[in-house]
N, C-alpha and C positions, 0 to 999 in steps of 0.2 A: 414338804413336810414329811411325807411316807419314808422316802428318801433318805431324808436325814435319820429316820427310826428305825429303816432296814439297817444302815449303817451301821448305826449302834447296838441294835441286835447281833450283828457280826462282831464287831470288836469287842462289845460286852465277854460273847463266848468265848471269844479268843483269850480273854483276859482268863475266865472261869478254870479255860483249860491249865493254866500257868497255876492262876493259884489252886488246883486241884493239886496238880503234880508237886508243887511247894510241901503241900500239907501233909503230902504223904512221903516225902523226902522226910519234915519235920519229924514225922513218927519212927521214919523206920531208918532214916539214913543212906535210902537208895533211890535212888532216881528213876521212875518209872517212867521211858518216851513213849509220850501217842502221836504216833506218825498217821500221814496221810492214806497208809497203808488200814491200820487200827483203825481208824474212824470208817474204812471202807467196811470190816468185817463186824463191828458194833452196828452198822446201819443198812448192810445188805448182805443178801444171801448168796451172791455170784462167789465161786467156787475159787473164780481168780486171786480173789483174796488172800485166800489160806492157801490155794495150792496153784501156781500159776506153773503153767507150762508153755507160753508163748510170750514176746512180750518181757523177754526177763531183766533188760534193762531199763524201762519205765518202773516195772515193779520197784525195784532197788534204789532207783528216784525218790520215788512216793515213799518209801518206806525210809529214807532218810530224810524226809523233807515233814518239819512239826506240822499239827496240823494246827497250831494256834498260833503259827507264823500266819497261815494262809488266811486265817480268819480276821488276823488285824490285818494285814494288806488286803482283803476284800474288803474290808470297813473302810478303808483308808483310799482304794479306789473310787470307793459310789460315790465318797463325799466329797473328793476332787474333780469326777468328771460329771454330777449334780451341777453345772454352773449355765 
């Protein structure tokens, strides 16, 4: 049961993500991406974030990869391997 609610709190967000960037697509006509990059510098202070100097091909990874992919495939994993 926990389980199944972590899930859904993961794909929930994932979802939130999408239609956040929707709405404001809706308003303004530009498509605002939040990468896995973004999500790192909204919720931590490590400096690699914003200014990474080692490591430059994972940066460039994360930073093309949404992070509201990552969040419905974490949802999408707990509740397939919950068995």
């Amino acid at each position: 049961m926990v389980v199944g609610i972590v899930a859904l709190v993961f794909w929930l967000a994932g979802f939130a993500v999408i239609a956040t960037q929707m709405w404001g697509y809706l308003q303004t006509a530009t498509w605002q991406p939040f990468s896995f990059i973004d999500a790192g510098r909204l919720f931590s202070d490590q400096l690699w974030f914003s200014q990474p100097n080692q490591w430059l091909g994972l940066y460039r990874i994360l930073d093309w990869i949404p992070v509201s992919l990552v969040l419905v495939a974490m949802g999408y994993l707990i509740v397939i391997s919950d068995d």
